[in-house]
N, CA and C of each residue as an Amber inpcrd file, in Angstrom:
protein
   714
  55.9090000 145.9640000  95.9330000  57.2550000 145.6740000  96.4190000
  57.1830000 144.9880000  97.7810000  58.1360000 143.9920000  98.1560000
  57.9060000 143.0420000  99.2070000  58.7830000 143.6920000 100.3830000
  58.3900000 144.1760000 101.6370000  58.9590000 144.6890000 102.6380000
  59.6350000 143.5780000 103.7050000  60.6280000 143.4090000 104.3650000
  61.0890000 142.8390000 104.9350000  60.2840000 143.1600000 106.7300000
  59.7460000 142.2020000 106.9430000  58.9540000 142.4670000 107.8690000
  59.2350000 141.5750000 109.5210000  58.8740000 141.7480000 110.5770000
  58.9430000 141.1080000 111.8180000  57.4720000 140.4860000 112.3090000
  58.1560000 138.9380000 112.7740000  56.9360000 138.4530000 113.4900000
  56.4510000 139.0130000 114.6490000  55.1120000 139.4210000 113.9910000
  54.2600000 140.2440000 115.5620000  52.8500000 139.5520000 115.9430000
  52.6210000 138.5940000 115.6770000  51.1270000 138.3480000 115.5610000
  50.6910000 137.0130000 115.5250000  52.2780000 136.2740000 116.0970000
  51.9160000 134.8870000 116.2230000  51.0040000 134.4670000 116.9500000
  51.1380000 135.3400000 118.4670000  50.3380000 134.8410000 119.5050000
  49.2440000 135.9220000 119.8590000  48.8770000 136.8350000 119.2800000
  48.0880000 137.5790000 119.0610000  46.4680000 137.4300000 118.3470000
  45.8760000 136.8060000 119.8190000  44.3390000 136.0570000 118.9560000
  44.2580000 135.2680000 117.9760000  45.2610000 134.2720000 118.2650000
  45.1320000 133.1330000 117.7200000  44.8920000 132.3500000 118.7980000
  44.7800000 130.9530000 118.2490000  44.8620000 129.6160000 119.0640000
  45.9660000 129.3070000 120.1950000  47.1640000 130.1090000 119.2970000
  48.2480000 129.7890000 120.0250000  48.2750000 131.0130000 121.8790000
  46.8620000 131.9940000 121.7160000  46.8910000 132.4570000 122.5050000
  45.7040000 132.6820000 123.0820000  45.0840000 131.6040000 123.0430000
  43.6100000 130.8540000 123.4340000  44.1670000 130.1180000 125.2940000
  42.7810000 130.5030000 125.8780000  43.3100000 129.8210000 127.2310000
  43.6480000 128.1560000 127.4410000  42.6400000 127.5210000 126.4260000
  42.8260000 126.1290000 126.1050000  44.3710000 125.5260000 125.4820000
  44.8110000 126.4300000 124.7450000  46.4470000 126.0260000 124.0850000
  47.5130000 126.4210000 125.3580000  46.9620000 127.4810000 126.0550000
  47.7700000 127.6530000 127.2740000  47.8260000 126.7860000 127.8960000
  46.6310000 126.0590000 128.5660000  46.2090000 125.4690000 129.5970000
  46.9600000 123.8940000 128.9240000  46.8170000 123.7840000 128.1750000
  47.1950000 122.3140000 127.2130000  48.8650000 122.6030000 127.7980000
  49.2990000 123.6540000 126.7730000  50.7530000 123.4350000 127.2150000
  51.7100000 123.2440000 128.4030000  51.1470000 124.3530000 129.3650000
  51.4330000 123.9970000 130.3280000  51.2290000 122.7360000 131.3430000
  49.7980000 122.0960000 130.5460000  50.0930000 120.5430000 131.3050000
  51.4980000 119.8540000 130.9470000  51.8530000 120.2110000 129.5420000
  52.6890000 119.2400000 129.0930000  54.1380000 119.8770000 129.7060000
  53.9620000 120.9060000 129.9400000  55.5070000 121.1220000 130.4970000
  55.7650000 120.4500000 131.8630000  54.6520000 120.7530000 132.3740000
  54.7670000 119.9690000 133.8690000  55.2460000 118.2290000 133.6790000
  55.1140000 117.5980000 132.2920000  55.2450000 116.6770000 132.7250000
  56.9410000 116.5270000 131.8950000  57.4290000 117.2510000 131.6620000
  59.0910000 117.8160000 131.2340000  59.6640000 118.0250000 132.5100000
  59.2540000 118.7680000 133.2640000  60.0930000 119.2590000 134.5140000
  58.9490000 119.8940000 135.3140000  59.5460000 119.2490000 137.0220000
  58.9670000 119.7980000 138.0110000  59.5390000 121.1160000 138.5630000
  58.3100000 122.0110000 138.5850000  58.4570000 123.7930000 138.7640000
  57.8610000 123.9730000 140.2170000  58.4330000 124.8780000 141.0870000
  57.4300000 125.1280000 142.1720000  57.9730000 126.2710000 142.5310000
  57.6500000 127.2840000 143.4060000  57.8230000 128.4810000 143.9300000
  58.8070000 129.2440000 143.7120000  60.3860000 128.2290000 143.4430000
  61.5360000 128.6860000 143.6230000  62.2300000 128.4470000 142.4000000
  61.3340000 127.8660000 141.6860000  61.9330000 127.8260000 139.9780000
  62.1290000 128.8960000 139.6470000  63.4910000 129.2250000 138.8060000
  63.6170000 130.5860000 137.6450000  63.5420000 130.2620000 136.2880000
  62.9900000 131.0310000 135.2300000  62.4000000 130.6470000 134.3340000
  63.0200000 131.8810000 133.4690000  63.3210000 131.5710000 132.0110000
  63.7110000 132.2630000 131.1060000  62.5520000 132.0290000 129.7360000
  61.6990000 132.5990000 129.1710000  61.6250000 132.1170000 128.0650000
  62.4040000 133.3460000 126.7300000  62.6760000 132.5030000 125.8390000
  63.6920000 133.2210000 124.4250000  62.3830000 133.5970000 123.7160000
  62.1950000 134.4990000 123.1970000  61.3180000 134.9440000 121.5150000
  59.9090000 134.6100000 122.6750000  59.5820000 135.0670000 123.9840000
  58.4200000 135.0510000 124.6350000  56.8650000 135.5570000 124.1990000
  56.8990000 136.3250000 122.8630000  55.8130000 137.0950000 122.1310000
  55.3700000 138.2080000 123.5500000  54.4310000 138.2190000 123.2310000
  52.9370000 138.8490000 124.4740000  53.6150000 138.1500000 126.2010000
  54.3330000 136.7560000 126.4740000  54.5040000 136.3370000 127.3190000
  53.5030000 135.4480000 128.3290000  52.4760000 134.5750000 127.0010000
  51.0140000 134.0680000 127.4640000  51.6920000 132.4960000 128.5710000
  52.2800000 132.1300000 127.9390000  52.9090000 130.6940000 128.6790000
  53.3680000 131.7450000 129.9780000  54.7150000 132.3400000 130.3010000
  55.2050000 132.3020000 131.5290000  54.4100000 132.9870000 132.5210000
  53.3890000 133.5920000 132.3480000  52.3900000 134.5080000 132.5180000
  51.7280000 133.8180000 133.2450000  50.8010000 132.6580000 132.3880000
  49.8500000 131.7070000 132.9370000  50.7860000 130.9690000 134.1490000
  52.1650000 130.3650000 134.0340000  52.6540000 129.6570000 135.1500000
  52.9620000 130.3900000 136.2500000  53.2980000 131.8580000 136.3490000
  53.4490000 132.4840000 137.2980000  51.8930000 132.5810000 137.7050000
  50.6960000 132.7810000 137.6600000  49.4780000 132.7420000 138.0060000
  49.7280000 131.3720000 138.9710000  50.0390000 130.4070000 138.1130000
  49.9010000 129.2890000 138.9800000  50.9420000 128.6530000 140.2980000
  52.1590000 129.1260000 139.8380000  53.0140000 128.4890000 140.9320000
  53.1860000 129.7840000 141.6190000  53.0650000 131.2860000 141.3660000
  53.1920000 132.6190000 142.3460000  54.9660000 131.9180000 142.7310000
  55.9920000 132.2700000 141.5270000  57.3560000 131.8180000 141.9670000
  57.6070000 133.4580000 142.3510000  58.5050000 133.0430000 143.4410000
  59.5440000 134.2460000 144.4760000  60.2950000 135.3800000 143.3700000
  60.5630000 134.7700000 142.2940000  61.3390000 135.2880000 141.0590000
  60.3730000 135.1360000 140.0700000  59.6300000 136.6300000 139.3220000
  58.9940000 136.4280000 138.2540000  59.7450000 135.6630000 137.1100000
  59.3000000 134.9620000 135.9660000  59.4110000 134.8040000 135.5500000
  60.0720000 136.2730000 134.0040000  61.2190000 135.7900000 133.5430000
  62.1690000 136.9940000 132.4100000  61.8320000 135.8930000 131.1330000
  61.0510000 137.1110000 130.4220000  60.7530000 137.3330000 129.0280000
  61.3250000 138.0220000 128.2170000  62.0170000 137.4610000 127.3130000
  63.5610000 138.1760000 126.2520000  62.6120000 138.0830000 124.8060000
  62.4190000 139.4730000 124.0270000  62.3540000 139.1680000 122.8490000
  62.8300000 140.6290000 122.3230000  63.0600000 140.3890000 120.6370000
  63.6600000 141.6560000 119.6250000  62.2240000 142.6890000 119.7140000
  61.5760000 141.9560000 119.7130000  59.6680000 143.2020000 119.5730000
  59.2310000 143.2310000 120.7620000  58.9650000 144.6720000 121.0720000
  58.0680000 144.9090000 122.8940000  56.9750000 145.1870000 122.1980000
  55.6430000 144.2610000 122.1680000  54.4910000 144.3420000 122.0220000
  53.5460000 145.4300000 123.1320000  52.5350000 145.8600000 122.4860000
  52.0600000 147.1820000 123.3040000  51.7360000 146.1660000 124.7780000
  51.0180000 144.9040000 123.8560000  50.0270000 143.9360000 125.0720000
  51.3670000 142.8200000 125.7460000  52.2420000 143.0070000 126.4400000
  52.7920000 142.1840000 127.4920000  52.2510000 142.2340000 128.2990000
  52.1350000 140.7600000 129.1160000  51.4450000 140.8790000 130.1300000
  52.6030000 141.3920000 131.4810000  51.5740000 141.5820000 132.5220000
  52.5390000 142.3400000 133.3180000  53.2120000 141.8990000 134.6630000
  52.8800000 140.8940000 134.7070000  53.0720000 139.7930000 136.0940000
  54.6260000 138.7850000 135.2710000  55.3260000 139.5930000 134.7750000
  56.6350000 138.9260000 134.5100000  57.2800000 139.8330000 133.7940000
  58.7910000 139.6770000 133.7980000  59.7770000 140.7770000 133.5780000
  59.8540000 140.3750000 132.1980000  59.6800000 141.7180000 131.6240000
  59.9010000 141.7830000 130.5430000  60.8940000 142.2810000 130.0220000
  62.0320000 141.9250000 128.7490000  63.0690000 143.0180000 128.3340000
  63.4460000 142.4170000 127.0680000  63.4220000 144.0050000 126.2040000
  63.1980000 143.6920000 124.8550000  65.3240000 143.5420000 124.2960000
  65.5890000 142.3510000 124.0210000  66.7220000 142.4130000 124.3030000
  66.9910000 141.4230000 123.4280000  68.5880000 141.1200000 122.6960000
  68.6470000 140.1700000 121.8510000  69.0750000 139.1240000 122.7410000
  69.0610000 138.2410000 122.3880000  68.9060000 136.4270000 123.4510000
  70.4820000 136.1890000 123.4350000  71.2570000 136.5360000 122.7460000
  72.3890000 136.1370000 122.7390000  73.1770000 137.3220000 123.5570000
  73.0410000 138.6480000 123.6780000  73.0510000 139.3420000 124.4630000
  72.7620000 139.2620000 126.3190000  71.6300000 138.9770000 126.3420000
  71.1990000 138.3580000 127.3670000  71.4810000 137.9010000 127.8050000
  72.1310000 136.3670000 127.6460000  72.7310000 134.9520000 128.0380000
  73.5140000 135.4980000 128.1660000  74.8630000 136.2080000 127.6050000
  75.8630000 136.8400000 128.2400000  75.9450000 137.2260000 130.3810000
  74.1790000 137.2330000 130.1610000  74.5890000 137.8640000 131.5690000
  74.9480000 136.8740000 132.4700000  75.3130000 136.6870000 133.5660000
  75.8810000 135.5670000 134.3200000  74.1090000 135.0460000 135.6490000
  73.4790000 134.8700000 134.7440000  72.0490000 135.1230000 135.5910000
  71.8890000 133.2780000 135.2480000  71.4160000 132.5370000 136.5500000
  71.1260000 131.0230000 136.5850000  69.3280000 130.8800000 136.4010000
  69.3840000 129.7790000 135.8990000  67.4110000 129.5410000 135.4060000
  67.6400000 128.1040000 135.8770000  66.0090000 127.6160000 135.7670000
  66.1090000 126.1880000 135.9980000  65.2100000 125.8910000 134.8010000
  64.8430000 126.5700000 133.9380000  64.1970000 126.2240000 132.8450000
  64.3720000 127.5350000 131.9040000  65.0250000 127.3720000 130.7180000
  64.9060000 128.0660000 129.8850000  63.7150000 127.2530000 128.4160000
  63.2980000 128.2050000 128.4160000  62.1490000 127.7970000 127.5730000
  62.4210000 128.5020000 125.6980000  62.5580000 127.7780000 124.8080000
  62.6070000 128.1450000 123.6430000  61.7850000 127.6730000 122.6950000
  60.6520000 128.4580000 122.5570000  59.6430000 128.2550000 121.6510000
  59.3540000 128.7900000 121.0090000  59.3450000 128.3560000 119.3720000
  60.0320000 128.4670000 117.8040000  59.8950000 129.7820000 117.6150000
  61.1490000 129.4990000 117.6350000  62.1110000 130.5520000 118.1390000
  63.6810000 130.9500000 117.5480000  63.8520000 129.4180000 117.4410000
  65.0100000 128.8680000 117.2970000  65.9200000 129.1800000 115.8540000
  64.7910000 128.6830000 114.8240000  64.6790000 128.6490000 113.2900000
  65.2520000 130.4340000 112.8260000  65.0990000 131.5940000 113.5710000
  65.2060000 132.6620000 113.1610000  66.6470000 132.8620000 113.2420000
  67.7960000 132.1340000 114.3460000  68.9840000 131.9870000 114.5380000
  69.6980000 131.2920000 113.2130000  70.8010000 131.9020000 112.7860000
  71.6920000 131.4350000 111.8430000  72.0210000 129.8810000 112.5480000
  73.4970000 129.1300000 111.7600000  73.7890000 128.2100000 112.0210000
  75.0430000 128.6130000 113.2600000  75.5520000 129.6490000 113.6300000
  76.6270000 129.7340000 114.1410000  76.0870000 130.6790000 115.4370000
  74.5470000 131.5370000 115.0140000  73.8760000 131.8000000 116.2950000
  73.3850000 131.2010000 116.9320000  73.0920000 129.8830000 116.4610000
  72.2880000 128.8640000 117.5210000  72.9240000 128.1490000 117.9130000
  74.4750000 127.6390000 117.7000000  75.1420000 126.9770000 118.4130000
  75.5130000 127.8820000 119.5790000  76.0450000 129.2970000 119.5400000
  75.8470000 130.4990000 120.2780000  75.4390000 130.3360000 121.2350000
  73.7500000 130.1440000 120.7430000  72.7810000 130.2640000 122.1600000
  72.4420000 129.3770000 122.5430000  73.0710000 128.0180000 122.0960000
  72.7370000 126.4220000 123.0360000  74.0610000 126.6130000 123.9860000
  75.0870000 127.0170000 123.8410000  76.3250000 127.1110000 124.6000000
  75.9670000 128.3100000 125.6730000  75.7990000 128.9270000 125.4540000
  75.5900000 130.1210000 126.6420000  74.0610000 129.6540000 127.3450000
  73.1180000 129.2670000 126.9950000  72.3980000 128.5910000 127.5000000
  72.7300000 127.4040000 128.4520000  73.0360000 126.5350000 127.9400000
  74.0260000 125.3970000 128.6310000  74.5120000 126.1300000 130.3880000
  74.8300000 126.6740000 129.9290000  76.2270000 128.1000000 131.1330000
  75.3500000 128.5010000 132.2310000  73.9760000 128.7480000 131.7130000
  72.8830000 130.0210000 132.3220000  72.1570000 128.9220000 133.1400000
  71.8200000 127.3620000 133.2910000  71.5540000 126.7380000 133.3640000
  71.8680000 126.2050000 134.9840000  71.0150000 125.9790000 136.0800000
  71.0830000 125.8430000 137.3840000  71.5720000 124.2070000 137.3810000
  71.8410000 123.3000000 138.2510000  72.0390000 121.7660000 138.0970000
  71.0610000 121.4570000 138.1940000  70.4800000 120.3240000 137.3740000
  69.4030000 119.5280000 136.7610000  68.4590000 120.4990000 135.7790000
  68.7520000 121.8860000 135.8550000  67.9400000 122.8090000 134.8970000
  67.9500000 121.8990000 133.5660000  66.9230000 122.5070000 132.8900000
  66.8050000 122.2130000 131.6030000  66.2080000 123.1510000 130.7120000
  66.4960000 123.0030000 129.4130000  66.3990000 124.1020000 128.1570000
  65.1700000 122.7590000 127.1800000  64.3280000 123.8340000 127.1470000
  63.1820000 123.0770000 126.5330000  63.0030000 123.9470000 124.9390000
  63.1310000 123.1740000 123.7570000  62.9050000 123.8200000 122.4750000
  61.6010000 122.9050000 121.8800000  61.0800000 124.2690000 121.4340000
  60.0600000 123.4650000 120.5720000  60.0210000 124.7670000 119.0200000
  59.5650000 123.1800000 118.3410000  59.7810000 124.1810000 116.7480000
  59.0020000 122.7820000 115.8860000  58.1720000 123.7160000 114.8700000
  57.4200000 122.5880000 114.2660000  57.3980000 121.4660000 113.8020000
  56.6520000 120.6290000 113.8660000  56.8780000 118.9200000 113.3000000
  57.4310000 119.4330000 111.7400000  58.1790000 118.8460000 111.6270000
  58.8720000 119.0360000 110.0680000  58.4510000 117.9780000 108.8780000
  57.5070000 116.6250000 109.4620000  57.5500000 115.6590000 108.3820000
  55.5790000 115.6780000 108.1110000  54.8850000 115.5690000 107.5090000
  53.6800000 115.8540000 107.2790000  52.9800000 117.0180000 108.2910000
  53.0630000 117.6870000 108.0110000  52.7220000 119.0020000 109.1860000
  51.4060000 119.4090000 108.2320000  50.4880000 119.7560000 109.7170000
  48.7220000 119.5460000 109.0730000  48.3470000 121.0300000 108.8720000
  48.9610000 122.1860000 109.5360000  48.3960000 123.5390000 109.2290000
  48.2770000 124.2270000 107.7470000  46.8270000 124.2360000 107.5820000
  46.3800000 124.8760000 106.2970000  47.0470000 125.9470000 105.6360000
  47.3390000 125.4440000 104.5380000  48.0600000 126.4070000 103.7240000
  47.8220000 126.6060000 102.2320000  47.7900000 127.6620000 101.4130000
  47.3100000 127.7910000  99.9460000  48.7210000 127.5830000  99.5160000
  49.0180000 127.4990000  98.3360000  50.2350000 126.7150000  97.5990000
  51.5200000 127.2980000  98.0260000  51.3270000 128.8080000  97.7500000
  52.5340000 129.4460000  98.2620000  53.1550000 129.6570000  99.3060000
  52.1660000 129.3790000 100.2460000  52.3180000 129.1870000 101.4040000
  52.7330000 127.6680000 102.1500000  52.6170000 127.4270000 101.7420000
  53.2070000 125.2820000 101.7180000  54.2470000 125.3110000 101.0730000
  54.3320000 125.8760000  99.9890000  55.9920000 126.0150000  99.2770000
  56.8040000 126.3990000 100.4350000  56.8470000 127.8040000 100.7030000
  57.7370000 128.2110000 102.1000000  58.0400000 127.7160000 103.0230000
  56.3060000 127.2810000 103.8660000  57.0200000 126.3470000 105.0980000
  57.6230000 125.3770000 104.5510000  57.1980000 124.6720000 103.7740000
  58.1640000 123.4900000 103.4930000  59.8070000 123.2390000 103.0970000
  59.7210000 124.6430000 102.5870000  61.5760000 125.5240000 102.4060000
  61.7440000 125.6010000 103.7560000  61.1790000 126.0370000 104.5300000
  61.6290000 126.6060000 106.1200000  61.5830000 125.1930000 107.1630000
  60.7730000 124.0510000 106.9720000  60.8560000 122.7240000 107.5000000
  62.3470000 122.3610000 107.2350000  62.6490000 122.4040000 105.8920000
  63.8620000 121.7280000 105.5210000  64.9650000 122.1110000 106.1570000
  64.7380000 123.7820000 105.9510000  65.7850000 124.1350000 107.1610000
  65.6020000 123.8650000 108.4480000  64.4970000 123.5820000 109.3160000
  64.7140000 123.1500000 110.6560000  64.7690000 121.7590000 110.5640000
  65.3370000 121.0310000 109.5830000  65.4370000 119.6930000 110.0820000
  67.3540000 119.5700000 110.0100000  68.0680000 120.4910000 109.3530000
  69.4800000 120.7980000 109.3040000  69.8210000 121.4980000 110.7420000
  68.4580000 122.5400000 111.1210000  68.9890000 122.8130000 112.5460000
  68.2930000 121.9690000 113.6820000  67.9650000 120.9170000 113.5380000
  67.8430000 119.9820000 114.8440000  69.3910000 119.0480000 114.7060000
  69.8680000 118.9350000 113.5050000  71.0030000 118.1200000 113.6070000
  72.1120000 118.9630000 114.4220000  71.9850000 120.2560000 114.3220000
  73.1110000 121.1380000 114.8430000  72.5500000 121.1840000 116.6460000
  71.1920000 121.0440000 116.8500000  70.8430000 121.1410000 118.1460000
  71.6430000 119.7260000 118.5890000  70.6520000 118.5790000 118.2370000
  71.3180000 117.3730000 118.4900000  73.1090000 117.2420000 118.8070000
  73.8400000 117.6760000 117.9860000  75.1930000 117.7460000 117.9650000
  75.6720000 118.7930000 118.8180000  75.1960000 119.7370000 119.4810000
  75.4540000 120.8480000 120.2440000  75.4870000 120.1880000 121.8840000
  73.9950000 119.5020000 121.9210000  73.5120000 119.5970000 123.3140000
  73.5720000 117.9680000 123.8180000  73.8620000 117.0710000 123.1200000
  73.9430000 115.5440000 122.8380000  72.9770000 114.8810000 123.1960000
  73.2310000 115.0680000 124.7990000  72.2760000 113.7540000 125.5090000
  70.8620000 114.5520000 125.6580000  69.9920000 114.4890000 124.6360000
  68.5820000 114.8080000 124.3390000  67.3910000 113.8270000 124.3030000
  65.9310000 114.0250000 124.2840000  65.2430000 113.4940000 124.2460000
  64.0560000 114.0480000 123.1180000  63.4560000 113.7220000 122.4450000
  61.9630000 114.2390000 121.5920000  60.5160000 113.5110000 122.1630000
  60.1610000 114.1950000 122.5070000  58.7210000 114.1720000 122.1610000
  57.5970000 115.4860000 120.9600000  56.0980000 115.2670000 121.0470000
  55.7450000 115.8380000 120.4970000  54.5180000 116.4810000 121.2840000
  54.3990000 117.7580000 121.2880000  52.6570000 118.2850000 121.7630000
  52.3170000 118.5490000 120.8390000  50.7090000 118.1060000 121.1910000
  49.9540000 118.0150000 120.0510000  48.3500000 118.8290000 120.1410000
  48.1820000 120.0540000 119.9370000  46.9960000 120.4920000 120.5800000
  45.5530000 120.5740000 119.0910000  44.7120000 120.2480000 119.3250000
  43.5720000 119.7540000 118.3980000  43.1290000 121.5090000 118.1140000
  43.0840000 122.2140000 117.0070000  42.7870000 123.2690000 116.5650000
  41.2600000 123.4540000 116.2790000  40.4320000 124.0850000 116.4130000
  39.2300000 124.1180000 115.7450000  39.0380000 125.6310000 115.5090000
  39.3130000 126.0490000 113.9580000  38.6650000 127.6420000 114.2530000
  37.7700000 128.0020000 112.7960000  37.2780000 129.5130000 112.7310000
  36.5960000 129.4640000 111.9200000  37.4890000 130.0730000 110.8730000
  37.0020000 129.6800000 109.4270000  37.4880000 130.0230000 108.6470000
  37.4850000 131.5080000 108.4840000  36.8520000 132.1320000 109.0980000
  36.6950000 133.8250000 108.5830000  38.0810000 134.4300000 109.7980000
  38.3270000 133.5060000 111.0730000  39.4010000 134.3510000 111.8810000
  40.7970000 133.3310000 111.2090000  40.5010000 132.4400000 110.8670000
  42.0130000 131.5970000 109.9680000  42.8650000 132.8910000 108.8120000
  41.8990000 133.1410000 108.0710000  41.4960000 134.5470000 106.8020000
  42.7320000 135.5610000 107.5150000  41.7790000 136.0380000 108.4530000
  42.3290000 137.1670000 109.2920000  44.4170000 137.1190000 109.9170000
  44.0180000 135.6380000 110.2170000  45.3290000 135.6620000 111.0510000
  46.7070000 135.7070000 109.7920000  45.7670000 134.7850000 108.5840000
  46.6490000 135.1410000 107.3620000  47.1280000 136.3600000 107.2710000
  46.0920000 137.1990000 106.9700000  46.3210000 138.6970000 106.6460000
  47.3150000 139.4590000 107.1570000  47.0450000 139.1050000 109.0290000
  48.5580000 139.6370000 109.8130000  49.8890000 139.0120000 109.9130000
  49.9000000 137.8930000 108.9140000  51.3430000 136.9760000 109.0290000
  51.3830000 136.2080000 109.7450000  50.4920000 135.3800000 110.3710000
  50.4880000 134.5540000 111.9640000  52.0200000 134.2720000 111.8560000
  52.5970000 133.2210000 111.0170000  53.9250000 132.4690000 111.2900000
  55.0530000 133.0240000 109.6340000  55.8740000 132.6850000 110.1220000
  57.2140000 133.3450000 109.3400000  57.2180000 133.0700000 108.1010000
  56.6080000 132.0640000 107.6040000  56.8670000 131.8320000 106.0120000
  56.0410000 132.8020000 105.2970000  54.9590000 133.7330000 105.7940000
  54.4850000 134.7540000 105.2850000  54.8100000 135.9980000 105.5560000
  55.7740000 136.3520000 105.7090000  56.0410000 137.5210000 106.4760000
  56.5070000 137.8130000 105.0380000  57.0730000 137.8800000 104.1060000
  57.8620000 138.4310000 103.0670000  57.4170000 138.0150000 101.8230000
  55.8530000 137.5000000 102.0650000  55.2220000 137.6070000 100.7090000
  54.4310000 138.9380000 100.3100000  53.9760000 139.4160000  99.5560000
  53.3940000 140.3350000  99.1370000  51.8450000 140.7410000  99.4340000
  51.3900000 141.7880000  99.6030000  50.1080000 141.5700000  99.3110000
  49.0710000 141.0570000  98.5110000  49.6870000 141.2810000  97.2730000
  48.6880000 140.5320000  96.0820000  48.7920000 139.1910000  96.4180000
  49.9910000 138.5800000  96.6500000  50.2140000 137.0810000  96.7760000
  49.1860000 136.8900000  98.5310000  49.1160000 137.2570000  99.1500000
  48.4020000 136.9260000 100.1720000  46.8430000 136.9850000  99.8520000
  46.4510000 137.9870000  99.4350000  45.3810000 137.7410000  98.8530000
  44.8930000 136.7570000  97.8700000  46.1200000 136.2890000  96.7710000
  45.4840000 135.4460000  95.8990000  45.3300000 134.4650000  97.1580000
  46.0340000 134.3930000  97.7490000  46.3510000 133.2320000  98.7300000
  44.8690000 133.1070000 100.0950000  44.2980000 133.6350000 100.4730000
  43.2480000 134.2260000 100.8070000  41.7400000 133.4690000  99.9450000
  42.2060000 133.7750000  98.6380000  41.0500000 133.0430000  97.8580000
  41.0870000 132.4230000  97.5340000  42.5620000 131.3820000  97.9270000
  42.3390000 129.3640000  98.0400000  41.6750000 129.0810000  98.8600000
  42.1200000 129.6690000 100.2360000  41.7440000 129.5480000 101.2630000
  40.2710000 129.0860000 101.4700000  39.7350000 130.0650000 101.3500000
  38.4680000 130.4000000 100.9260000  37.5230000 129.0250000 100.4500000
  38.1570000 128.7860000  98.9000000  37.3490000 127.5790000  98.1830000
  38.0120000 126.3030000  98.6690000  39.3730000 126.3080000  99.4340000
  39.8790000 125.0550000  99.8400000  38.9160000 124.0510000 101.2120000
  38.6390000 125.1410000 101.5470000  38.1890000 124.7420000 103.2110000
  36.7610000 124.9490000 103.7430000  36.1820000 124.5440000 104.3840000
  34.5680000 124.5250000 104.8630000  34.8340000 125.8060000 105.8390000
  33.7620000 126.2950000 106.4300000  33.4680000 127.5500000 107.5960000
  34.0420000 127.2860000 108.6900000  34.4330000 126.4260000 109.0300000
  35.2310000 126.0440000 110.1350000  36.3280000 124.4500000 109.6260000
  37.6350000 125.3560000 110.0950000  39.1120000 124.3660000 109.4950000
  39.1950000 123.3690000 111.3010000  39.4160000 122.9780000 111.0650000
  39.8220000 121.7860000 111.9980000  41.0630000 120.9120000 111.5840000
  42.5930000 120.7670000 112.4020000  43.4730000 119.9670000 112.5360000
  44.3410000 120.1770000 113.4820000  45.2240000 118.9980000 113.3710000
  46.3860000 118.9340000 115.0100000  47.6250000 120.0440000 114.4580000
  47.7480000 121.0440000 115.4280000  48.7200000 121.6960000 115.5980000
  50.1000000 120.6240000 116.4730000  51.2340000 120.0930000 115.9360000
  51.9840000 119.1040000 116.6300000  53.5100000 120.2720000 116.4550000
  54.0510000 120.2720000 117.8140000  55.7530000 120.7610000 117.9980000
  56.0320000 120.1060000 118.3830000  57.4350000 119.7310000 117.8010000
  58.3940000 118.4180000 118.6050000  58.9880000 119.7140000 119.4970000
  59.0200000 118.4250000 120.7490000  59.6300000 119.0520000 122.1000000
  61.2890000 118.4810000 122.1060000  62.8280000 119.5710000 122.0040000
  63.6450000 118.8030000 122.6990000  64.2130000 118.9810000 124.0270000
  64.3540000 118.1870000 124.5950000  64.4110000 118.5080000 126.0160000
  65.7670000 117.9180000 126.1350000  66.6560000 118.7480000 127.3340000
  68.1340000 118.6930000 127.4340000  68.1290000 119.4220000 129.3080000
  68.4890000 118.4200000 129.6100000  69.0230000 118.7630000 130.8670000
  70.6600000 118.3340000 131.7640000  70.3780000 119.7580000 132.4420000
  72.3580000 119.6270000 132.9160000  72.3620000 118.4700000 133.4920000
């Protein structure tokens, strides 16, 4: 029987929580918006909190950096405020950022919650702040997948390409780009990250089905998988 389950393990010893994907991203934010001491920073669906974590290391801002998510993981890091809180809740509060950060994240919001939280976002927003979303490339997207698993994301692409039109139409004057970080791992921790659900289109398959899924895997791919992990970036500023 298939349990309705929560993402816990996206950024949990994966790539996506490798010092190199850190270190990558945060170049690229720097070149989105300039941060320094006195920046306030929000990120939405923050996991573990590896991004705002690493930038508070680096800029030591006056105001830690606030990490909002539905799951308090045992491992948050601890050099930023954490609070396990719903995002639309949150934004309610009358609290100003100069960067709210939303990374995919987004896709878990209905159509009438994410207009929600681009509007109260918008609100929470300092002058020249900006709200940065990222959520997966939707048109040839390279992360390895056994059939059933490509079926889903590709159900779940379709839907984030209906909710970039609602972003687009929400927030108007936008921009896209894409980060693009080069993956190299071994097939025996790829296996593994399957097993714990890394990303959402597996969260509500079954065990047997993960396993058959496990032993594509397996004969699909050499000992070590190699490809570009790419998120389109949209960027919106007051």
């Amino acid at each position: 029987m298939k349990k309705s389950r929560k993402l816990r393990n996206w950024d949990n010893k994966t790539w996506l929580s490798s010092k190199s994907y850190i270190s990558e991203f945060n170049k690229f934010l720097k070149t989105k918006i300039n941060l320094n001491k006195n920046s306030k920073i929000l990120d939405v669906g923050c996991g573990r909190a590896n991004i705002i974590s690493a930038l508070q290391k680096k800029y030591k801002f006056k105001n830690n950096p606030v990490g909002i998510d539905v799951i308090a993981n045992k491992n948050v890091k601890k050099n930023i405020v954490f609070k396990k809180i719903d995002a639309l809740k949150y934004l309610k509060k009358k609290r100003k950022y100069d960067l709210i950060l939303i990374k995919q994240t987004i896709h878990f919001f209905t159509k009438t919650k994410s207009n929600n939280l681009l509007n109260l976002a918008k609100k929470r927003l300092n002058p020249k702040g900006k709200i940065l979303i990222f959520s997966l490339k939707t048109k040839n997207n390279k992360i390895p997948c056994f059939k059933k698993m490509r079926k889903n994301l590709e159900k779940s692409l379709k839907r984030d390409e209906n909710l970039f039109k609602i972003i687009k139409k929400n927030l108007k004057k936008i921009s896209y780009t894409n980060f693009n970080f080069k993956v190299n791992i071994s097939k025996q921790k790829y296996v593994r990250m399957i097993r714990e659900r890394y990303i959402s289109c597996l969260l509500n398959m079954s065990d047997k089905e993960i396993n058959l899924g496990i032993s594509e895997i397996k004969l699909k791919y050499k000992n070590h998988i190699k490809f570009t992990d790419t998120l389109k970036c949209i960027s919106y500023r007051k």
